[in-house]
C-alpha positions in Angstrom: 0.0 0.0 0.0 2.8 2.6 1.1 4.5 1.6 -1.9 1.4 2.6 -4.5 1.0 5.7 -2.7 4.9 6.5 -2.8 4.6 6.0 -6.8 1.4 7.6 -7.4 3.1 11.1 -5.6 6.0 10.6 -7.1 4.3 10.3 -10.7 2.2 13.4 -9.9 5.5 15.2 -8.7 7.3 14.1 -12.2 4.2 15.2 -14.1 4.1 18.7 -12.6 8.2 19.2 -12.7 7.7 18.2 -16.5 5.0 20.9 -16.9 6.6 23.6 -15.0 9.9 23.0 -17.3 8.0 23.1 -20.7 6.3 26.1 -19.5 9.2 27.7 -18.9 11.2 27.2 -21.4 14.2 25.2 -19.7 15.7 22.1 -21.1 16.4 19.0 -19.3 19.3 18.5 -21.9 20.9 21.3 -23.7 21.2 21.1 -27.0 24.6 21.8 -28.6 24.4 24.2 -31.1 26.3 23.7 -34.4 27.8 25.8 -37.4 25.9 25.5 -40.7 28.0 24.8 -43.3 26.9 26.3 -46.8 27.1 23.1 -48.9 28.8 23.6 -52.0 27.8 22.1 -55.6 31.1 20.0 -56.7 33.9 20.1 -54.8 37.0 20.1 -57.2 39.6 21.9 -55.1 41.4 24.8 -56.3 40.8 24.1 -59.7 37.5 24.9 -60.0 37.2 27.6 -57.4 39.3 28.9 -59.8 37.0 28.4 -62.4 33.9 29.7 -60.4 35.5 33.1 -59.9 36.5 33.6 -63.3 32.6 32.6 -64.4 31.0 34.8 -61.8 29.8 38.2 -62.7 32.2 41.2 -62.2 30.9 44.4 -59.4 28.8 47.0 -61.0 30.4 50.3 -61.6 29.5 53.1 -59.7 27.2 55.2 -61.2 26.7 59.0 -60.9 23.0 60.1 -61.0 21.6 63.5 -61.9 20.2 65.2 -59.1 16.2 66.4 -58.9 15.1 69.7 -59.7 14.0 70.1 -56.2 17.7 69.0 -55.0 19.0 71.5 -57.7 17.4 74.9 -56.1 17.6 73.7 -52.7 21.6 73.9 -53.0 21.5 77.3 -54.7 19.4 78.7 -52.1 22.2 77.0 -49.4 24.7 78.4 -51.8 23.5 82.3 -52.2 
């Protein structure tokens, strides 16, 4: 009998500590965190990262835009 009641409480108990973890978040086990690695497509060595740089598209050049009307008279006004 003192041996039902013993595991009945103690389930109850391990119930409720289970609860009050997930509710707050906390793990019983952490969990290890790991890099990602970005998986490349074929890896040929240096050859062919060789290759991929010299197929890859070059930077854009900087462009010089015109400025707006509005822009235009509000630096003259600065200006005079």
């Amino acid at each position: 009998m003192a041996d039902l009641i013993k595991e009945l409480v103690s389930g109850v108990v391990d119930s409720a500590l289970k609860e009050i973890l997930k509710k707050t978040g906390a793990r019983r086990t952490a969990t290890k965190r790991t890099k990602r690695r970005t998986r490349k497509a074929a890896s040929g060595g240096l050859l062919a990262e060789i290759i991929e740089t010299a197929v890859r598209k070059p930077a854009k050049k900087q462009v010089s835009r015109r400025r707006t009307a509005a822009a235009r008279s509000k630096l003259r006004r600065r200006s005079s």
